[in-house]
N, C-alpha and C positions, 0 to 999 in steps of 0.2 A: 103747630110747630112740628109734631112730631110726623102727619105727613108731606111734612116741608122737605124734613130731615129724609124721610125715605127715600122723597123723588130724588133729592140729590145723589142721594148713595148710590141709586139704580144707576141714574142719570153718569157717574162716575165710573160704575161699573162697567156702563156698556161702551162709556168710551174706552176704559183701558183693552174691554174683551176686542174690538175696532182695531184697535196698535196691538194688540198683544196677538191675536190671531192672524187669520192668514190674511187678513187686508194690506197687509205689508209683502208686496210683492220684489221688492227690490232694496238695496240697500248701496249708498252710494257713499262711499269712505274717503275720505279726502285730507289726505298730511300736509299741512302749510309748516313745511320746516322752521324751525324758532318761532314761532308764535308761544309766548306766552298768556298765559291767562291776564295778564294785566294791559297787553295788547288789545284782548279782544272787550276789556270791561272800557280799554282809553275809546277804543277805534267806534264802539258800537255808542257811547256817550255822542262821540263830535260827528257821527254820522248817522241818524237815527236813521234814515233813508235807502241805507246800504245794505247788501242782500248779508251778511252780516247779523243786525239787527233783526231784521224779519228772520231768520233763521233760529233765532234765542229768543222772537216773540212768544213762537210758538215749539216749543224745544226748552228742555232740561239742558242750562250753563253747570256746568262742573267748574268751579274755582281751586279749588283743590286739589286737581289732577298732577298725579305727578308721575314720568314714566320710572320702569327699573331702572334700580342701574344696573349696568353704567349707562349712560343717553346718548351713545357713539348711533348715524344713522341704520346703523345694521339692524340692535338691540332694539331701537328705538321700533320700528317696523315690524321687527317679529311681535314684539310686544302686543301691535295691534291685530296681530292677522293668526297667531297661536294661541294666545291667553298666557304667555309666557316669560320668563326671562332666562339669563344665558344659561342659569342651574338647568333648564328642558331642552331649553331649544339646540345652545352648544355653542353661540355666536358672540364674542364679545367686542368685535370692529371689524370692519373689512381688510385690513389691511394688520394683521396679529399673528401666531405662532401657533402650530400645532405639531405637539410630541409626535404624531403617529403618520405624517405624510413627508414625501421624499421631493426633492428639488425636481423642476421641468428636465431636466437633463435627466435624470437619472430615470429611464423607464424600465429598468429590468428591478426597482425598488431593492437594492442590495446595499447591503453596510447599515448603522443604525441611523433607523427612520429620526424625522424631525427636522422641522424646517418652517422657513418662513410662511406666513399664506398670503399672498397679493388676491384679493377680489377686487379690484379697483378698475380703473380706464388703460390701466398696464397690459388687462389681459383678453384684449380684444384684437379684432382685425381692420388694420388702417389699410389706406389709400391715400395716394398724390404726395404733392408736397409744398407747402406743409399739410404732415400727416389729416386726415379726416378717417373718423371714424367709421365704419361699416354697420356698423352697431350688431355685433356677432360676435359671440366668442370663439379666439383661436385658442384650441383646443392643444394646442403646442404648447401656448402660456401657462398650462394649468402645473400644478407640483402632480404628482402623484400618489398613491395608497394602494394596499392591497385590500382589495373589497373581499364579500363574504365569501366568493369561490375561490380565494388565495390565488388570484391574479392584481399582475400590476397594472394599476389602467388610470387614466387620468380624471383627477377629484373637481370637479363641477360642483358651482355652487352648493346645486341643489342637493347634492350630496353629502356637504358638511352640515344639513338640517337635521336633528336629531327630536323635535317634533312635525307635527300635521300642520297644515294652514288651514284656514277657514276654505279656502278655493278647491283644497285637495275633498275637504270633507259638504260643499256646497257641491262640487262635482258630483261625487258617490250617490247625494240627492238626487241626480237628474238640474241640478240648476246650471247656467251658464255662468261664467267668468271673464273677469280681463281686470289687468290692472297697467300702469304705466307710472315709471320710475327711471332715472338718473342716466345708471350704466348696465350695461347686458348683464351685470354682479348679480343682479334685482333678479336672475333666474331662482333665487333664494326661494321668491316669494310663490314657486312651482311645490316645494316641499318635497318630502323625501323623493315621492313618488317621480318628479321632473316635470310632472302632468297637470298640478294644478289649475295653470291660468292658460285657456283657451285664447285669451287674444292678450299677450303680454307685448309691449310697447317701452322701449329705452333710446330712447333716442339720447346720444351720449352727450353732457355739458360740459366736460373737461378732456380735449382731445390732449391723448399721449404726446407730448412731443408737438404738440400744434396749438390750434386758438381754445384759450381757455374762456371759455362764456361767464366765467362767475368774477373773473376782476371788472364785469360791468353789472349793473343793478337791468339797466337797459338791453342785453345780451341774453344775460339770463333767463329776465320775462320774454323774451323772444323764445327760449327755449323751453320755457314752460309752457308757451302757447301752443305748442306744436298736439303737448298732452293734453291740451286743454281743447282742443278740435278733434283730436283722437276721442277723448270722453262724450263731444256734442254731437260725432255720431254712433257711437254706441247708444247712446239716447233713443238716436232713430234707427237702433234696431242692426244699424250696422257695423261691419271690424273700426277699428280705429283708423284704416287709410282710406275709409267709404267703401268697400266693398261688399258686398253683399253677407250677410250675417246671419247668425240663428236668432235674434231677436234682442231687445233688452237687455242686457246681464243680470242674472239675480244680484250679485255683488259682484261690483267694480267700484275702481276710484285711480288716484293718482298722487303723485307727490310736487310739489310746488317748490321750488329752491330760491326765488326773486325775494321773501323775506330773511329766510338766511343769510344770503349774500347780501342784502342790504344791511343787516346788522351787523355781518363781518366787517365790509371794508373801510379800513382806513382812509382812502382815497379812491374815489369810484374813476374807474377807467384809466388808470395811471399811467399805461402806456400808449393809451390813444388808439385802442386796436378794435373796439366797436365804433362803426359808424352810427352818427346819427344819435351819437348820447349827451345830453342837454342836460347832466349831472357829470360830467366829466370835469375830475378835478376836487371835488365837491366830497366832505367826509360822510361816512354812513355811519350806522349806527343811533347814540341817543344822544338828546342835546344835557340830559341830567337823569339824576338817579329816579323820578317819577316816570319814567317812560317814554317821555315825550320824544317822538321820531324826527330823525333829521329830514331835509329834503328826500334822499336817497330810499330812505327805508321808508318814510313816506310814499312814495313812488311804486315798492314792492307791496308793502299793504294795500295798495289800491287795487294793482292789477289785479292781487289775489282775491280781492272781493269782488272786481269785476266778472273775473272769471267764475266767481260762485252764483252772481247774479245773470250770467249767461247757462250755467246749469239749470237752474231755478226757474227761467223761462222759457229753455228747453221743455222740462220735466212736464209743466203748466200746459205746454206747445201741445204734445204729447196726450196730454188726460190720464199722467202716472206721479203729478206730483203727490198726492195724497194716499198714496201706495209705495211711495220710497221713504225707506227710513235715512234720513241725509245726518251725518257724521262729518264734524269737523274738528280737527285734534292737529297734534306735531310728532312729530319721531321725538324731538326735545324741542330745548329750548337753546338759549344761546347765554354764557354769560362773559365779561359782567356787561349787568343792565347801564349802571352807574360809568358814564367814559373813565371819571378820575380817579376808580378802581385798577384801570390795567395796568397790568404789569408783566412786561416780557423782557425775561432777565437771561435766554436761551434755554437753550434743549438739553432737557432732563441730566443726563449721563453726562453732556460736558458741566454741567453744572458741580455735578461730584467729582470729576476730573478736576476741577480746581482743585479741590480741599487738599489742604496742607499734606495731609497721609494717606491721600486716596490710592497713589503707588503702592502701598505696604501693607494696608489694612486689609482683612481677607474680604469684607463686605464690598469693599469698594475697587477690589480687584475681579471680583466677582460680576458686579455691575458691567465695569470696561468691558471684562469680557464676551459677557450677551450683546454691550450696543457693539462689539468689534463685530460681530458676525454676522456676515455677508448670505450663504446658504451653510445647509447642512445642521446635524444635531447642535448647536452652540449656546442658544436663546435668544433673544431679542430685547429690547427696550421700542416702544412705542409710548409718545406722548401727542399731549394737546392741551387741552387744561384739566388733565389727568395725566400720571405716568403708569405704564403698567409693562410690566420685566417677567419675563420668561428666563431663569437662570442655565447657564449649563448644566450647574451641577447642584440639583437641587438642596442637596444636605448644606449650602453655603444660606441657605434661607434666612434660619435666624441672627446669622453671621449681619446679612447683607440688611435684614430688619432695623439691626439695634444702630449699625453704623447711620442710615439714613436719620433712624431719631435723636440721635447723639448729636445731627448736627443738621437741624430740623430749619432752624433759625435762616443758617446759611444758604439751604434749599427751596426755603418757602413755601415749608411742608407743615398742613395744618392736621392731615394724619396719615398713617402707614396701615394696611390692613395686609396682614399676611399670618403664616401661622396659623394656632387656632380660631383666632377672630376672621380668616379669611374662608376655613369649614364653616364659621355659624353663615356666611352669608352667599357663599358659592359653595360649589362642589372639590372637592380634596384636589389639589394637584400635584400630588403625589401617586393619584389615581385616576386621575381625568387630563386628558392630554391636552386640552383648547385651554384651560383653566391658569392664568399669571399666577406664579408664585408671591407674585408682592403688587399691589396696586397703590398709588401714591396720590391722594388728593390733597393741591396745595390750597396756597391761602387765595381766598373768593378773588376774583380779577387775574390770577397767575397765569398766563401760557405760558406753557415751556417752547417759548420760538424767539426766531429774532428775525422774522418776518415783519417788513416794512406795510405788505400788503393789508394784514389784518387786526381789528382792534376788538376783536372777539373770540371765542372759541366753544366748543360742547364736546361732550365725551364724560364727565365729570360725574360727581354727586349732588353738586354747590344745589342753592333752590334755583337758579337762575337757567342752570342745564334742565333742571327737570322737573318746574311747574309748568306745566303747559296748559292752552286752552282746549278746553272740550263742549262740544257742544253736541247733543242728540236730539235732531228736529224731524217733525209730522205736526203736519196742521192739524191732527188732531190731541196732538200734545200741548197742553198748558202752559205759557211761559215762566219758566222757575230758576232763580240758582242755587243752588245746592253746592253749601264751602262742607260738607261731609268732606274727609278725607279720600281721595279713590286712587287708580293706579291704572295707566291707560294698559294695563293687561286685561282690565275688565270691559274693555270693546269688543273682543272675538268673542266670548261668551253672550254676550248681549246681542251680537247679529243675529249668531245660527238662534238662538232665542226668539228674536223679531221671526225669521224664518221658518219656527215653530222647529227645529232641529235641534235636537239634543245638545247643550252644550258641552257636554262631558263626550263627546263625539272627539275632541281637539285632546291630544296627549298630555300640554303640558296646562290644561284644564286639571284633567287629574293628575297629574302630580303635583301641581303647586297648588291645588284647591282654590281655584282661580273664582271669584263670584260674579253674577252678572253685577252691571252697573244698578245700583239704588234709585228710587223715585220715577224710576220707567214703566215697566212691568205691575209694580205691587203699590196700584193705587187702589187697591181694597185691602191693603195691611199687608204682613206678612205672609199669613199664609195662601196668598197666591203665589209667589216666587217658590216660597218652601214648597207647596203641592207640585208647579210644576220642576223641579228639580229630583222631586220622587218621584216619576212619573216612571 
């Protein structure tokens, strides 16, 4: 028995030394937007066959995972690619407020700073008509800032990143890059530096002012296929449009939007503007609170396993699947899961505009105020099924606090975080300029919309935004699930790890003391993780 016990110890050892060390030459990250963990425990049950399945045979399931908040896509992504959330990184939406940057017009940055931030499909360059994207950004759209040499010059994504990415610090290694995501926004994912991702890939899903792909489940996957052929040759070594390439990417991956959109729409294809969609008409989302997928979202979890099982046989094709650590998780999730949850009673700020004294009150004139403004210093109101308000004038804070909870009921506010409960969990803003003065989670199923399009929404704290599925597969990893509590911040640390690269290399590593992911690495106990983190 006892040297039963030994072989096996060796025997475990030398497979973790296998994953743990350099046999891990690549690392393939993969965000299936809204996928929940409860998707991936339904879908891998009724599909034991699906690349799915085989992926969490041999792969560490995390049930447990849940990203920071808030779960808006921005957060959601940095999360994976920093070890972070908005306290390091600086990002709380694409589309949010910062005190210290001036309007696209304004390029000599004069008068006080503060202003909207558009990162969205707003700030690109179209053609024809109706518009198409280019998938570039014009650089006209951007607001402005005065950078470190006190010049005014225009603020690029990548320039509102206030940590490293895995790409910037995989780069520094000597290893190669690419990823592919949404909108040319996704320049984010370069890091401070602008230089991270050698072969970055946006092909845009929602043109400005033109065809939007995501009011189809079937548009969408057409749009994620594009990144999904971009990946299968980087596989073989080449850019994502086939051209000739430095080889493999150490880490690459991409982001999948076909189950999001399926779980968003209330009506797939409403206005009849993708051809060829054999769900048109047809509601998406869930038939009931167990998970169970409509047709539509049916249709998106499919492709996306398809698409994983076209990596997977790439990888195989190749003679590198057993040297990629494959990674499958979500920016968030999407809630509510349950349909006869929702509830969309409109947008946030006209919702307080009702109330009997919102004219008079200073809380609630305060409010009006940030959603009146258009550009310039004022603030803002931004919702989804979260609200979050950038005030003018910040000292009306607790004014604007107490008024929202006085009439909570009316609002469908299940809580108000601002004040000192919003120090313990962000950064001050009264000192940090990206940072909402008041953030607003209503009650579970709440959009703030009175959008007909959608019967879902993320952005939120609820569990439904941000339990998400995680999965950490290598055939030489044992199939396990692990309901430990985690945080898909602990995916950046875990790659450069796989990598054999310092995790503590990523900023908001160290500052949030970010850990790698559990049951990967230290299958000889603790002190293999603790020895290499002292290293």
């Amino acid at each position: 028995m006892a040297l039963g016990v030994g072989l096996l110890g060796a025997s475990l050892a030398a497979r973790a030394d296998e994953v743990h060390g350099r046999k891990i030459k690549h690392v393939l990250l993969i965000s299936v937007d809204g996928l929940h963990a409860l998707d991936v425990a339904n879908y891998v049950a009724a599909h034991p066959g699906s690349a799915l399945a085989e992926l969490s045979s041999h792969g560490v399931t995390f049930s447990n995972a849940r990203t920071p908040a808030n779960s808006d896509s921005f957060p959601g992504l940095l999360a994976l690619i920093t070890g972070g959330s908005s306290v390091s990184h600086g990002l709380f939406y694409d589309v949010s407020y910062n005190r210290a940057i001036f309007d696209p017009s304004n390029t000599t940055c004069s008068g006080g700073p503060g202003n909207r931030l558009f990162f969205d499909e707003s700030i690109e360059k179209y053609a024809g008509f109706p518009p198409v994207s280019l998938n570039v950004i014009d650089p006209n759209a951007l607001p402005n800032h005065v950078n470190a040499e006190g010049k005014c010059v225009r603020f690029f994504p990548h320039n509102a990143m206030e940590s490293n990415t895995i790409f910037e610090v995989v780069r520094a290694a000597g290893g190669h890059t690419a990823w592919a995501d949404k909108h040319p926004a996704y320049d984010i994912a370069n890091g401070p530096s602008g230089k991270g991702v050698e072969d970055l890939y946006t092909p845009e899903v929602t043109n400005f002012g033109g065809f939007d792909n995501t009011v189809s489940v079937v548009c969408t996957a057409q749009n994620d296929q594009l990144k999904v052929n971009g990946i299968l040759n980087e596989i073989h070594g080449l850019r994502h449009d086939g051209t000739p390439g430095p080889g493999v990417p150490t880490v690459f991956g991409m982001n999948f939007q076909e189950v999001s959109v399926g779980q968003k729409l209330e009506k797939d294809n409403s206005a009849g503007g993708c051809a060829g969609d054999a769900f048109t008409g047809q509601p998406g989302g869930y038939l009931d609170g167990a998970g169970t997928p409509t047709a539509v979202l049916a249709y998106g979890l499919k492709k996306a396993d398809d698409a994983l099982a076209s990596f997977i046989k790439a990888l195989k094709a190749q003679g590198i699947y057993d040297s990629t650590l494959i990674i499958v998780t979500a920016k968030h999730g999407q809630s509510p899961i349950n349909p006869v949850l929702t509830n969309k009673p409109g947008h946030f700020a006209d919702l307080v505009a009702t109330l009997p004294d919102a004219a008079t009150n200073p809380g609630g004139i305060a409010i009006a105020a940030a959603n009146a403004c258009s550009t310039g210093p004022c603030g803002f109101v931004q919702d989804d099924d979260i609200a979050l308000i950038w005030l003018q004038d910040q000292s009306k804070t607790q004014a604007a606090i107490d008024y929202l909870n006085a009439n909570a009921k009316a609002l469908f506010i299940d809580e108000v975080i601002g004040g000192d409960e919003m120090k313990l969990k962000f950064n001050d803003p009264a000192h940090d300029s990206r940072t909402p003065d008041i953030l607003v989670q209503p009650v579970y199923g709440t959009v703030y919309t009175t959008s007909t399009k959608k019967n879902a929404e993320h952005g939120g704290f609820s569990f439904g935004d941000t339990n998400v599925g995680l999965i950490v597969s290598n055939p030489r990893l044992p199939g396990v699930t692990l309901k430990t509590p985690v945080a898909t911040s602990q995916v950046a640390p875990t790659i450069l790890q796989a990598l054999h690269i310092e995790p503590e290399a990523l900023n908001s590593v160290r500052v949030e003391r970010t850990a790698v992911l559990p049951g990967i690495w230290d299958n000889r106990g603790g002190d293999d993780q603790r020895g290499h983190w002292d290293r």
